[in-house]
N, C-alpha and C positions, 0 to 999 in steps of 0.2 A: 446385866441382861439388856438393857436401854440401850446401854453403846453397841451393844452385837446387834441390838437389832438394825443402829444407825448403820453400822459400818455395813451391813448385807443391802442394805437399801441403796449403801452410795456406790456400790462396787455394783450390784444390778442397775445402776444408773449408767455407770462407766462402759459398763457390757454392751446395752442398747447404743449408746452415741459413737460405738466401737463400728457395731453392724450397720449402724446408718452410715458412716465413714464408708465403710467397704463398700457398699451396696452403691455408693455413690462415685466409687474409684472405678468401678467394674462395670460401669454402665457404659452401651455401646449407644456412638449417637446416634442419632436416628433423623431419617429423611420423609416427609412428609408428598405421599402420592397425590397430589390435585386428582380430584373427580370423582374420590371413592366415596361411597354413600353408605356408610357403616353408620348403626344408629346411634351408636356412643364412640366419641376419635376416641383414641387410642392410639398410642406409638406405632409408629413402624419403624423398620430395621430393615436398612437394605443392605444385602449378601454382592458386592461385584465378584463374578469369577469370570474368567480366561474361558470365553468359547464363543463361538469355533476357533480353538486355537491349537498350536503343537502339541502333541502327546493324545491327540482326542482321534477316537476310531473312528472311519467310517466307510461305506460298503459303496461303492457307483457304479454303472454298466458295463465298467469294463474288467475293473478288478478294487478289490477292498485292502484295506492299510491303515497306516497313523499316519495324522497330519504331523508334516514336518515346519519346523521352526522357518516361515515367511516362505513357504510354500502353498499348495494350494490339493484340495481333495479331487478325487475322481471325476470326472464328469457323469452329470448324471439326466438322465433320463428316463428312467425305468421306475414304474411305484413300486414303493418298499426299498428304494437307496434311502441312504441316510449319513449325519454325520450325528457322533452322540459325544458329551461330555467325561471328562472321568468323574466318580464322587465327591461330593463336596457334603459338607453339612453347612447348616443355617444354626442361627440361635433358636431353641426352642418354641415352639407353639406354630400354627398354624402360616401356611403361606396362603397369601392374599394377593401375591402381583406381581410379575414379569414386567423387565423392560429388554432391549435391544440395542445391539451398536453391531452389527454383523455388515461385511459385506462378501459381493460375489460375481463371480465372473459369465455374463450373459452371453450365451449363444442361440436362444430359441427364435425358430422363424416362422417362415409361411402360414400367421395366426395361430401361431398356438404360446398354451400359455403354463405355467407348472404351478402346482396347489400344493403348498407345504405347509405341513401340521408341526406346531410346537406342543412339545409332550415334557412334563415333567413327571419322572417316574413313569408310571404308562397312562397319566390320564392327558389330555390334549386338554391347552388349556389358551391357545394362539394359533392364528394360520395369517400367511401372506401369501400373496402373489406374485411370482417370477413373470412379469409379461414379455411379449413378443419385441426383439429388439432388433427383428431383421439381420441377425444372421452377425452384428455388431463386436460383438464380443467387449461390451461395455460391462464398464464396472459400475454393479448399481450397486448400492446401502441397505441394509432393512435396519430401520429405528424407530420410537416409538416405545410405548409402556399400555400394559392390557390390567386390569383387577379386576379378580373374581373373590366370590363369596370363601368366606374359611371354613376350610375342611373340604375344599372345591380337592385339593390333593390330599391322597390321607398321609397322616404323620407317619415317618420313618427315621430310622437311625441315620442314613446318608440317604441322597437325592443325583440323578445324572439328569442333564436336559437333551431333548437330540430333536431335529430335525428330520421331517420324514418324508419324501415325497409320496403323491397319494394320487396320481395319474399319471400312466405311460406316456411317451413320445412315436409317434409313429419313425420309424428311421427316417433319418435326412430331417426332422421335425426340432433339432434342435437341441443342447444341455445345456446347466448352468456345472458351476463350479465353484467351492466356499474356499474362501481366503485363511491363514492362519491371522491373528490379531483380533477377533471379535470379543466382545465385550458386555456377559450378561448380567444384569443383576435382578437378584432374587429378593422380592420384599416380604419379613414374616411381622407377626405380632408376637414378640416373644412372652410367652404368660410368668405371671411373678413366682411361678413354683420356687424357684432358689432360693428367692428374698424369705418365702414362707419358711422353708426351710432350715434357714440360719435363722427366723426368729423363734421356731419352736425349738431349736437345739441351744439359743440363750435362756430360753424358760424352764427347761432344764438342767443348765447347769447352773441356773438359779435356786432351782431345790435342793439342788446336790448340795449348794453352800450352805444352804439353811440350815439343812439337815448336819452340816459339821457343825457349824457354830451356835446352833441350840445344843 
C-alpha cells in the first residue's frame, strides 16, 4: 500500500512538470505597449494582421470592391465609405490596443480635411485626420498605437477592423485613397482560462489513478 501510494505521488508529480512544460511550449510572446496605465501589468500579446491590404472590402464614392494585391481602394469622399478587414481572431481575453502602419493616397484641397473613425467590431476605438494637401496627391502614413480600457470592445469569436469616413466632401473638395500593404496590430490580455483548464483536467486524472491503484 506504501509503494502505491509512492508511485501515485511521483506520477502526479510527473503530470504537473508535464503541464508546466506545455504551458510553457505554447506560450505566445508578447510585446509590451509603453503608456498603458493598467493597475497590475500584465502581458500583452500583440495580434499583426494584413490591413488595409488585398482581399479586404471596401465601399468609396464611386463604386465598392476588394482590395487587390498592390493596388489601391476607391477614392473616397463621401461619410459612410469605408475600407474593412476580413476576420481574424486574437488569443483569448480582452483587447486593450490598436496600433498602425496604413498608408494613403491624398487628394483633398481647398481647406478641407476627412475624419476617419477606427472601429473594431462596431465599437470606434481610434480616429485620424486626412488633412488638406492641396490637391497633391501625396502619399501620407497613418502610424502610431492608441490603448483603451478592457472590455472597451466586447469579447467575440472573430474581430474585423474598418475604417470609416465620417464627413462628406463637398464635390471638387477633394479624396483620399487606401494602399494594399498596411499593417495592423491588435494588442489582447490573453486570461489563463487554458492553463486553468489543463490543470483541473491533471487533478482529475489524478483521482482517476488513485481510485485504480487503491
Amino acid at each position: 500500500m506504501k509503494n502505491q501510494t509512492l508511485r501515485s505521488i511521483a506520477l502526479l508529480a510527473v503530470l504537473c512538470f508535464l503541464a508546466i512544460g506545455m504551458a510553457s511550449a505554447n506560450a505566445v510572446p508578447s510585446t509590451k505597449l509603453m503608456g498603458m496605465t493598467s493597475p497590475t501589468p500584465k502581458s500583452i500579446v500583440t495580434t499583426f494582421i494584413p490591413f488595409p491590404a488585398a482581399g479586404d472590402a471596401y465601399c468609396g464614392s464611386n463604386n465598392c470592391g476588394t482590395l487587390t494585391a498592390g493596388g489601391e481602394t476607391d477614392y473616397m469622399w463621401t461619410a459612410g465609405n469605408y475600407v474593412a478587414s476580413a476576420a481574424f481572431t486574437v488569443p483569448g481575453g480582452p483587447i486593450v490596443g490598436l496600433s498602425a502602419d496604413w498608408s494613403y493616397e491624398n487628394f483633398i484641397g481647398d481647406g478641407n480635411a476627412e475624419l476617419w473613425y477606427v472601429f473594431i467590431n462596431t465599437t470606434p476605438v481610434a480616429f485620424f485626420i486626412a488633412p488638406d494637401d492641396s490637391y497633391n496627391g501625396d502619399i501620407f502614413s497613418v502610424s502610431g498605437s492608441v490603448s483603451f480600457a478592457p472590455y472597451t470592445v466586447p469579447l467575440a469569436s472573430s474581430y474585423t477592423v474598418s475604417l470609416v469616413l465620417q464627413n462628406s466632401l463637398a464635390f471638387g473638395g477633394g479624396s483620399v485613397g487606401f494602399f494594399d500593404g498596411g499593417v495592423t496590430g491588435i494588442d489582447t490580455v490573453p486570461e489563463p482560462g487554458s492553463l486553468a483548464l489543463l490543470g483541473s483536467g491533471v487533478v482529475g486524472l489524478a483521482g482517476l489513478l488513485r481510485r485504480k491503484l487503491f
